[in-house]
C-alpha positions as CSV (number, residue, x, y, z in Angstrom):
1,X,0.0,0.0,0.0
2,X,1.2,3.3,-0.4
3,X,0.8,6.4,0.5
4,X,-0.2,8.9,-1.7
5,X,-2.2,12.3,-1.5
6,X,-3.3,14.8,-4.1
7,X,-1.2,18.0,-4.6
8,X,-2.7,20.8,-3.0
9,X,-3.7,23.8,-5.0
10,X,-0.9,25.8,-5.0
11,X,1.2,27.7,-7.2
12,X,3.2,24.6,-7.8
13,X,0.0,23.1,-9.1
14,X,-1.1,25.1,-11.6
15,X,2.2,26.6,-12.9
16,X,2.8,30.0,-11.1
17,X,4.3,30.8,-7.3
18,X,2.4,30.2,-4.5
19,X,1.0,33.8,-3.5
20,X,2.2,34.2,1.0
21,X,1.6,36.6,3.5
22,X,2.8,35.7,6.6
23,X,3.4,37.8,9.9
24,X,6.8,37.8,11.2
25,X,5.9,39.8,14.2
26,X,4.1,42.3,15.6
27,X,6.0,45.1,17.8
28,X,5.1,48.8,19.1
29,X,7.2,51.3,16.9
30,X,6.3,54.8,18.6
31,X,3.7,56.4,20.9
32,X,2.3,59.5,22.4
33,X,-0.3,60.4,25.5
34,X,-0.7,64.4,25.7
35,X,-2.7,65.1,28.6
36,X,-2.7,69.5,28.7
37,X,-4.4,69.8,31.7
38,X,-4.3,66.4,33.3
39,X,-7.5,64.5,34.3
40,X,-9.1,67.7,35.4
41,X,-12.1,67.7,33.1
42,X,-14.9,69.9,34.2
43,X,-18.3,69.2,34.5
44,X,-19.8,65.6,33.1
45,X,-17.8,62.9,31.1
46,X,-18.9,63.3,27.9
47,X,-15.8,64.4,25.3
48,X,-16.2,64.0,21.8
49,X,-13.6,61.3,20.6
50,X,-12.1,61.5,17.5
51,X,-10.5,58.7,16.0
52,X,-7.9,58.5,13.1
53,X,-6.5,55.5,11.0
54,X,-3.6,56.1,8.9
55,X,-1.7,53.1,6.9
56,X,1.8,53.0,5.5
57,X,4.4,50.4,4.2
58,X,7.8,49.9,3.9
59,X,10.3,47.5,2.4
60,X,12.5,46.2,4.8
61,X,14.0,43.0,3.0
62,X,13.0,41.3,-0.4
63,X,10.3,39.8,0.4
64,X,9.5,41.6,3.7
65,X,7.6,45.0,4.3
66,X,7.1,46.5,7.8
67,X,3.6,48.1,7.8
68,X,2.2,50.6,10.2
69,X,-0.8,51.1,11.5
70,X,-1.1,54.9,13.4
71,X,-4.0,55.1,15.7
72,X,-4.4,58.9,16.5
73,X,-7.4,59.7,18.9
74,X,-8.1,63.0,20.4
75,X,-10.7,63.9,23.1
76,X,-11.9,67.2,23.6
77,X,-14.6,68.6,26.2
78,X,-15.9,71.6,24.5
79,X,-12.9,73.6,22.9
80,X,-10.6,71.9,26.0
81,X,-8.5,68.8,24.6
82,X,-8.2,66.6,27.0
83,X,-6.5,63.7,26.1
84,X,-4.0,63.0,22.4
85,X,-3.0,59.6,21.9
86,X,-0.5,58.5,19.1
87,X,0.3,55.1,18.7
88,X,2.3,53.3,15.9
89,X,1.7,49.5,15.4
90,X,4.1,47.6,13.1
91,X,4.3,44.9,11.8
92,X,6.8,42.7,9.8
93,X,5.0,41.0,7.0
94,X,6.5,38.2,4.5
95,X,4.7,38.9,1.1
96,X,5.9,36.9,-1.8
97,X,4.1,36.4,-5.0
98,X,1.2,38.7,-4.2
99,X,-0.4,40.4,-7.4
100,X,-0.9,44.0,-7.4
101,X,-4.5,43.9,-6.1
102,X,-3.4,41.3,-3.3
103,X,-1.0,43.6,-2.1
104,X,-3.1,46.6,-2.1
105,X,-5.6,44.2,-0.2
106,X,-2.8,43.1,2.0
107,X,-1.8,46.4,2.9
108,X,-5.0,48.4,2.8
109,X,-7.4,45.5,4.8
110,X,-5.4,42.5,6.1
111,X,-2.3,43.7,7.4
112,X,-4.2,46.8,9.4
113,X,-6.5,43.8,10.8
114,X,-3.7,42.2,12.6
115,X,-2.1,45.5,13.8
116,X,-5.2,46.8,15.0
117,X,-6.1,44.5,18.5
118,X,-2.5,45.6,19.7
119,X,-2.6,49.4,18.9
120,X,-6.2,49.2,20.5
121,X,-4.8,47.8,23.8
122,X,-2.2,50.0,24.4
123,X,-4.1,53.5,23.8
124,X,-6.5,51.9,26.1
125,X,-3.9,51.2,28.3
126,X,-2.1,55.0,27.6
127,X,-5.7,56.5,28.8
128,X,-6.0,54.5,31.6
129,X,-2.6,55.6,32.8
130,X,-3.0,59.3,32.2
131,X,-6.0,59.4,34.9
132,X,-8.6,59.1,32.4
133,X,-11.5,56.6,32.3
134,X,-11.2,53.6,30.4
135,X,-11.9,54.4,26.1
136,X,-12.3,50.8,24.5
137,X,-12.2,51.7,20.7
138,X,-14.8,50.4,18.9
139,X,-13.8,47.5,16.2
140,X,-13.0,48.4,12.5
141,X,-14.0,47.2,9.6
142,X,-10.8,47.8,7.7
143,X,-12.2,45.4,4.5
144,X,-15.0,48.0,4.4
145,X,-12.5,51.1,4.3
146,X,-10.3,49.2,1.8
147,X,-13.4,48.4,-0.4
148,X,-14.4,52.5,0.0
149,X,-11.6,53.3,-0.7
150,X,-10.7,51.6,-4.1
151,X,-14.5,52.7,-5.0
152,X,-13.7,56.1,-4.5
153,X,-10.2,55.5,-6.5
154,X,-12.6,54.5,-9.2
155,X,-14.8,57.1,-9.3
156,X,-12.0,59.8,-9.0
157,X,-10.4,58.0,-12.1
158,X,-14.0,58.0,-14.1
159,X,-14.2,61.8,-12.9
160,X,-11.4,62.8,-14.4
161,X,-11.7,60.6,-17.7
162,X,-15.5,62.9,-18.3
């Protein structure tokens, strides 16, 4: 008897490189709590949170990009800031054999996905510290951005065609 099993779909398979993105790991690159007048808020609890997602890659190695998620949120009471919180999630990230769309994907969706759990943590962590009650940021949908954004991409480029 022996023991075969089918090849797997890959790459191999049909001809072409097996497409890979693979985290090599995940590690906090810089970050920032601004607190101007310390936990001193007057009146209620109630600031208005403003929360900003920024994306950006870099090649680090042939096949390896760091990407970095920034998590900006700001509170403000009124015209008073109270709290600004920077933090910068990286990532190392093998990527071999990805097409152009899978590595817009990758970057734009996927890789932010990852990232995102960790930067979350430590600006909750960052607010916490500061004197301020606990801000849990709300989950994001970063293959809902990604698909905005390339829709937008396409309008812009249909825009400008007319």
């Amino acid at each position: 008897m022996t023991n075969e099993s089918a090849p797997a779909a890959t790459g191999a398979a049909t001809g072409l490189p097996a497409s890979q993105l693979a985290l090599q790991g995940v590690y906090l690159k810089d970050c920032s709590f601004e607190a101007p007048e310390g936990p001193r808020a007057n009146g209620q609890w109630n600031p208005q949170i403003a929360l900003d997602l920024n994306t950006s890659v870099q090649q680090i190695g042939t096949d390896l990009r760091e990407v970095v998620l920034t998590v900006t949120v700001s509170a403000k009471q009124g015209e008073q800031t109270l709290f600004l919180v920077e933090v910068k999630q990286a990532g190392a990230f093998l990527m071999q054999n990805l097409s152009q769309d899978e590595y817009r994907r990758a970057i734009g969706s996927l890789c932010p996905n990852v990232l995102f759990p960790y930067a979350r943590a430590v600006v909750s962590t960052l607010v916490s510290q500061g004197g301020f009650p606990q801000l849990l940021l709300p989950p994001v949908n970063f293959e809902a951005l990604y698909a905005q954004s390339v829709s937008d991409a396409q309008d812009a480029a249909t825009a400008t065609r007319n």
